[in-house]
Each structure stands twice: as structure tokens, then as C-alpha cells.
C-alpha positions in Angstrom: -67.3 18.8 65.2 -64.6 16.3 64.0 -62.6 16.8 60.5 -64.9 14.4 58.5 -68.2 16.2 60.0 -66.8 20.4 58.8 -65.2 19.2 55.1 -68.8 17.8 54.8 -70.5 20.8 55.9 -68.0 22.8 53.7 -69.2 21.1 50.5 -72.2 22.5 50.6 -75.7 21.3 51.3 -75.9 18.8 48.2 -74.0 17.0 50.0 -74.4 13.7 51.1 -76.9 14.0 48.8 -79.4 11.9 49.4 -79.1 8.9 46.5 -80.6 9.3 43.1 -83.9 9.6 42.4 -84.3 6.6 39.8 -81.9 4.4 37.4 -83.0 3.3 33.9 -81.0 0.6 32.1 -80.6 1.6 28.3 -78.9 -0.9 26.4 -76.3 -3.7 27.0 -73.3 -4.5 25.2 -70.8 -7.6 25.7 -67.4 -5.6 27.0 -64.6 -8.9 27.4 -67.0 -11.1 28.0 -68.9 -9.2 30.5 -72.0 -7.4 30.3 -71.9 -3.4 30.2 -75.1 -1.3 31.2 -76.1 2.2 29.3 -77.9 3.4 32.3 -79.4 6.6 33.5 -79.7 7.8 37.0 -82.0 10.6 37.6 -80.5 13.1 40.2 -83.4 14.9 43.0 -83.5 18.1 40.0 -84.4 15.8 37.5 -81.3 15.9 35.5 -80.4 12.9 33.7 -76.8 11.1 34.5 -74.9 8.8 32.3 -73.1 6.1 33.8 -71.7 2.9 32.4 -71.6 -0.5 34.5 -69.5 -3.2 34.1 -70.5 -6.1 35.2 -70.4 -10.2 34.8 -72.9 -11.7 33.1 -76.3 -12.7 35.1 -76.2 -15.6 37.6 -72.5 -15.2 38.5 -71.5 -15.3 41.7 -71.2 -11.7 43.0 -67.7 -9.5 42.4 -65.5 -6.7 44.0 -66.1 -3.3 42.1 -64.9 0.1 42.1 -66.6 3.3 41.5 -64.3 4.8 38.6 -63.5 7.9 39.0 -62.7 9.9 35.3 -60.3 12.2 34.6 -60.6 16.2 33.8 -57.8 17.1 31.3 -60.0 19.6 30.0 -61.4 17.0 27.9 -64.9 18.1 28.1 -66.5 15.7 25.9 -64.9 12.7 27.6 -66.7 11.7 30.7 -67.4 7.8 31.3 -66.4 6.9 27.8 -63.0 6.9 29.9 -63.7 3.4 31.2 -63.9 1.7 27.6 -61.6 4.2 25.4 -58.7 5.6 27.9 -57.1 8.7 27.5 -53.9 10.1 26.8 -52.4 10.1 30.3 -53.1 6.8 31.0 -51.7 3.4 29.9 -55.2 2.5 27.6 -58.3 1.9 29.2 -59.5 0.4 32.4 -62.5 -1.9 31.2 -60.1 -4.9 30.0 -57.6 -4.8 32.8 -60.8 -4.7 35.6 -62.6 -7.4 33.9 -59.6 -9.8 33.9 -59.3 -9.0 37.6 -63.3 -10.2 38.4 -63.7 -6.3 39.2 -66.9 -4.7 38.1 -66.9 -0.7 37.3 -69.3 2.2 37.6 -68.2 5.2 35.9 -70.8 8.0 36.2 -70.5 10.6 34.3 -69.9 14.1 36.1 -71.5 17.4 35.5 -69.5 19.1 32.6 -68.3 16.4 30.9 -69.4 14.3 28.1 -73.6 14.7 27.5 -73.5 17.2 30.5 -71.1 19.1 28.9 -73.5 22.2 28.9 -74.1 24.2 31.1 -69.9 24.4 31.7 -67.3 24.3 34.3 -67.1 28.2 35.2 -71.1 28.4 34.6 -72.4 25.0 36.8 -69.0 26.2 39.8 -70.2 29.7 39.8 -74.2 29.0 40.5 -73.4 26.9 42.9 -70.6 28.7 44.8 -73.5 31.7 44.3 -75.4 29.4 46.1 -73.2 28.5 49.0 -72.9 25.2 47.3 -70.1 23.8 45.4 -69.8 21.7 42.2 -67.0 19.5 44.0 -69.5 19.1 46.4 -72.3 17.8 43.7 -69.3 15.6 41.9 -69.0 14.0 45.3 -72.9 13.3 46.0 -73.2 12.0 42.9 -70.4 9.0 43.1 -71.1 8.0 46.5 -74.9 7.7 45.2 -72.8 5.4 42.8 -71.8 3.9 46.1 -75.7 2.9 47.1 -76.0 1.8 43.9 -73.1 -0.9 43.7 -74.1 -2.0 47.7 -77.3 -2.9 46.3 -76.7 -4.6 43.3 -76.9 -8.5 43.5 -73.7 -8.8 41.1 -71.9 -6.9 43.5 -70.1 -7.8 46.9 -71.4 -5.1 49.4 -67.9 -5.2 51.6 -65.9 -5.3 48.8 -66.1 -1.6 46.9 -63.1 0.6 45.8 -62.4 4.2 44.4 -60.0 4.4 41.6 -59.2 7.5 39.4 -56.4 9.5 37.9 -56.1 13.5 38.4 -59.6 15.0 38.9 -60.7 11.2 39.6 -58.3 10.8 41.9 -58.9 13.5 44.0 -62.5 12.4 43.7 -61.4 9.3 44.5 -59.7 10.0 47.5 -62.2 12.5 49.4 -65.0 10.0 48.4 -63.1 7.1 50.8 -62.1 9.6 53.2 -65.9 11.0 53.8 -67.7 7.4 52.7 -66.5 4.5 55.0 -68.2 1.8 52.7 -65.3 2.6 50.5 -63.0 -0.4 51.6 -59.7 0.8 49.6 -59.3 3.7 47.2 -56.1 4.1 44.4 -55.9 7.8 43.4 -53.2 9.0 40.7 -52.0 12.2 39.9 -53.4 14.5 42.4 -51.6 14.4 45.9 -50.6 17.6 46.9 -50.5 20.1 49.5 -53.4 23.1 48.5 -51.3 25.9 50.7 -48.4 24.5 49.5 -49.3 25.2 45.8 -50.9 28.5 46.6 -47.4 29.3 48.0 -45.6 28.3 45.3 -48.4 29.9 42.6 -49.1 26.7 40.9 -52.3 26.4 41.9 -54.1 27.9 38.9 -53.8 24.6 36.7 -56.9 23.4 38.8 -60.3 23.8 37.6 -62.8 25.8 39.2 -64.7 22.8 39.8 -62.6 21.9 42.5 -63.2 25.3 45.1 -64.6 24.6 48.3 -64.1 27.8 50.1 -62.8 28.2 53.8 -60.7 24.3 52.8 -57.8 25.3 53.8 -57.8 26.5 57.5 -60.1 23.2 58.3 -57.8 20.4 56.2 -54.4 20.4 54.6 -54.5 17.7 51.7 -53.0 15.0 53.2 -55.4 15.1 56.3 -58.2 15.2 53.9 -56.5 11.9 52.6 -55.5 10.4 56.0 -59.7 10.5 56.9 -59.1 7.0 54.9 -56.9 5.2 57.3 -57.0 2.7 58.7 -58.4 1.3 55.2 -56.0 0.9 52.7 -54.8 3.9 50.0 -52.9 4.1 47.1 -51.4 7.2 45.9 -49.2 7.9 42.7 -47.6 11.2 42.1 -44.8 12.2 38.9 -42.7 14.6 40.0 -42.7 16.3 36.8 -46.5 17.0 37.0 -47.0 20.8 37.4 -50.2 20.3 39.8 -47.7 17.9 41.8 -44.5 19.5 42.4 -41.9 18.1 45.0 -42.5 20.3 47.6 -46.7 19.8 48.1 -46.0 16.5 47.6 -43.7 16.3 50.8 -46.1 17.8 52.9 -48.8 15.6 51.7 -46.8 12.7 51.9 -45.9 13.5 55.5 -49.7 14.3 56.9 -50.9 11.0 55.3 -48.3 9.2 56.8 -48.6 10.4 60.2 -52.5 9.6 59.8 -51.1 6.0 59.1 -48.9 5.7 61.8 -51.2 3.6 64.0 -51.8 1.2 61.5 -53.4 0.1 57.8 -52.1 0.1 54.6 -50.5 3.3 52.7 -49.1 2.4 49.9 -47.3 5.7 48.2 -45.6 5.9 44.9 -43.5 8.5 43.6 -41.5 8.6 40.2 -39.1 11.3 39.8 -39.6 11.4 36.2 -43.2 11.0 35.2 -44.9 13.9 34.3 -48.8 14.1 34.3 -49.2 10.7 33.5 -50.0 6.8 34.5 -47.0 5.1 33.6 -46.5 1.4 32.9 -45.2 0.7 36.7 -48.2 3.1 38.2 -51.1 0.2 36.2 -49.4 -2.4 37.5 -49.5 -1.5 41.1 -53.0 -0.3 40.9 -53.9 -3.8 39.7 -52.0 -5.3 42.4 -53.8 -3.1 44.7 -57.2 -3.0 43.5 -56.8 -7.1 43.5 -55.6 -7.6 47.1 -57.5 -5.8 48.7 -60.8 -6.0 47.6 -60.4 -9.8 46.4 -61.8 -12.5 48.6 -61.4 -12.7 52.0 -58.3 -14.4 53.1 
């Protein structure tokens, strides 16, 4: 069984998933000049899903789009209201910046967050983990159902779809593109690090519980997990002042994804010595850049 095939068995059983069950389109709202959806997917278990989708307006000629990954921060009540309000980490919000690039956005909101908020981290991780599922493992069904979702929609270019997030949506971001090859390029900020590596070094607590898939780490070391994207292009952005990515996880990361690299594709790895937990002004810009050249037209 190959690397890709055992992380997928290790998530549990929810995952792939198998889509969701229905999407309802609320309300629409002009966001820069573009349209944004109030929708609702309905998962299999019948529990409602809040997701935002920004889009051009009808009768445009199809677009690039990422699924957008948000944040943690143990900002429970923020989930996709990321896309259109920012947060404190990062340089404002996505929505204006995407739009400008002819990028559309899905941002679904993931269990604990936001209006899922209830039942909580430690109570939604533990039932599954009781299980033998995982709540990483649902947060990963859920976004590449986001994936079926943007391949189908006729504002949408099918060949063209990114992953882009920032500390839990990074690391969403980045296991989404290495176990969904649809995903053509994926920009993940603010997560990078060696698992062991931490555990060593005992700074491994500042994760959440969400993120536990037991027996990870004799089957994949971070940067392998990471490396499942090559030959398609990633992005990765670490502060060496972040606590959850200190130097030395970092280097063995760095070293495992560049060695999955080696034969070829674009890696593309920043690293500021003195950036905490944070999206600087230098990180936006290159994620533009990125987002932009790789999933713009066909050259």
C-alpha cells in the first residue's frame, strides 16, 4: 500500500467522504464587484455546513478558484467569515485581493467553528477518535467535497483549483493537495513542521486536538505528507518565531519536501527569521504571485 493509500486509511473511514449530500444557495451579496453565495451543504448525517462562495457575476467566462482553507487560533466563532473579515494574523482579508486576481473562493466552514461551534473541539475529536474516526479526517472530507463542488460549477475552470490557508488552513491545505490530485497548486502558511520533531522538543501541545490521527507518525514525517504534492506546485511559509514552527522541525520538513521535489515541479519555500505566528506583508505578496501563476491561464 503506497503513502497516499495508509494516511488515507489512517484518517478514518469518513474519509474520502463521499461528497455532500445537497447545496442550498441562501442569499447573495455584491463582494468587489463579484457575487458572494450564503450557501448550505448538507453533509451524509444531515448536518448543515456554511460556506461562502465567491464568485463573478453570471455569464462571465469561467475563473481559477481555491478552496480557502480558515484558520484555528482558537477563535471559535470565526469560521468562513475569515474570507470577508481577516484575522489578526494575517495582512486583512482574502476576498478583495482574490477578486482582483479573477480567483473565485470557497470557504466552508469546519466543524467547531463559527455556527458549528457546538458540539466543540475536545467533544466532536473525542467521539470520533472513540470511533476510530478522526475530526482531521472529517475537516478533510468536507473541503475536498468543496473540491466536487468548485469542478462542477460552470463559473469555475475545472483544471484550474488551488488550496490556500494559514495555520490550521494550511495544514488543511496542504494534506488536501497531497491526498486530492485535482488540487493543481496549494499555498499553506504557518504550519510546516516536523510532528516527531516537536514531540521531541515538547512543543507539540499548542496544536489542537482536532488535528490527532493516531499511528501518523511511523507511516509519514510532515514533509513527506507535504511532498505527496509534487510534482504540482507548493508554497510554504514558516516565521521562525512561531512556537508551532520552531527552526529545527522546520529543517527536517524543509529537507523531506525538498528531496520529494528533487525530480522536478515547483517548491517554492519561504522562511523569515523574524515573523512570529503571522502572514506578513512579504508572505501576501508571494501568495498572490503564486496563486496567480499558477492557476492563471494556460501559457
Amino acid at each position: 500500500m503506497d503513502r497516499r493509500a495508509r494516511l488515507s486509511r489512517l484518517l478514518g473511514p469518513g474519509f474520502p467522504g463521499t461528497g455532500f449530500a445537497d447545496a442550498t444557495r441562501l442569499a447573495t451579496a455584491d463582494c468587489h464587484g463579484w457575487v458572494l453565495e450564503d450557501l448550505r451543504f448538507a453533509s451524509a448525517v444531515d448536518e448543515a455546513i456554511p460556506a461562502y462562495f465567491l464568485r463573478p457575476p453570471e455569464g462571465a467566462a469561467p475563473v481559477p478558484a481555491v478552496v480557502y482553507c480558515h484558520a484555528h487560533g482558537n477563535r471559535y466563532h470565526m469560521g468562513r467569515d475569515e474570507l470577508l473579515a481577516g484575522r489578526p494574523a494575517l495582512q486583512g482579508a482574502y476576498a478583495a485581493d482574490l477578486v482582483a486576481a479573477g480567483i473565485a473562493a470557497l470557504c466552508i466552514e469546519m466543524p467547531c467553528f463559527g455556527a458549528r461551534a457546538a458540539p466543540d473541539e475536545s467533544t466532536r475529536a473525542k467521539a470520533a477518535l472513540w470511533r476510530g474516526e478522526t475530526l482531521f479526517g472529517q475537516m478533510l472530507a468536507e473541503q475536498r467535497a468543496g473540491v466536487d463542488f468548485l469542478a462542477d460549477h460552470p463559473s469555475v475552470r475545472a483544471d484550474r483549483i488551488g488550496a490556500v490557508g494559514f495555520s490550521m488552513g494550511s495544514t488543511l491545505a496542504f494534506w488536501l493537495a497531497a491526498l486530492e490530485p485535482r488540487i493543481r497548486a496549494a499555498s499553506a502558511l504557518g504550519s510546516l513542521a516536523d510532528l516527531e520533531t516537536l514531540v521531541d522538543l515538547g512543543a507539540h501541545d499548542g496544536h489542537g486536538i482536532y488535528m490527532t490521527v493516531p499511528g501518523l507518525l511511523p507511516v509519514a514525517r510532515t514533509g513527506q505528507i507535504a511532498g505527496l504534492v509534487a510534482p504540482r506546485a507548493l508554497q510554504v511559509g514558516v516565521g521562525l518565531r512561531d512556537g508551532a514552527t520552531p527552526e529545527a522541525a522546520v529543517n527536517v520538513a524543509r529537507a523531506d519536501l525538498e528531496a520529494a521535489y528533487a525530480a522536478g515541479g515547483r517548491l517554492e519555500v519561504i522562511v523569515d527569521a523574524g515573523a512570529g505566528h503571522e502572514e506578513t506583508p512579504m508572505m501576501r505578496a508571494a501568495v498572490l504571485q503564486f496563486l496567480s501563476e499558477e492557476l492563471g491561464p494556460a501559457r
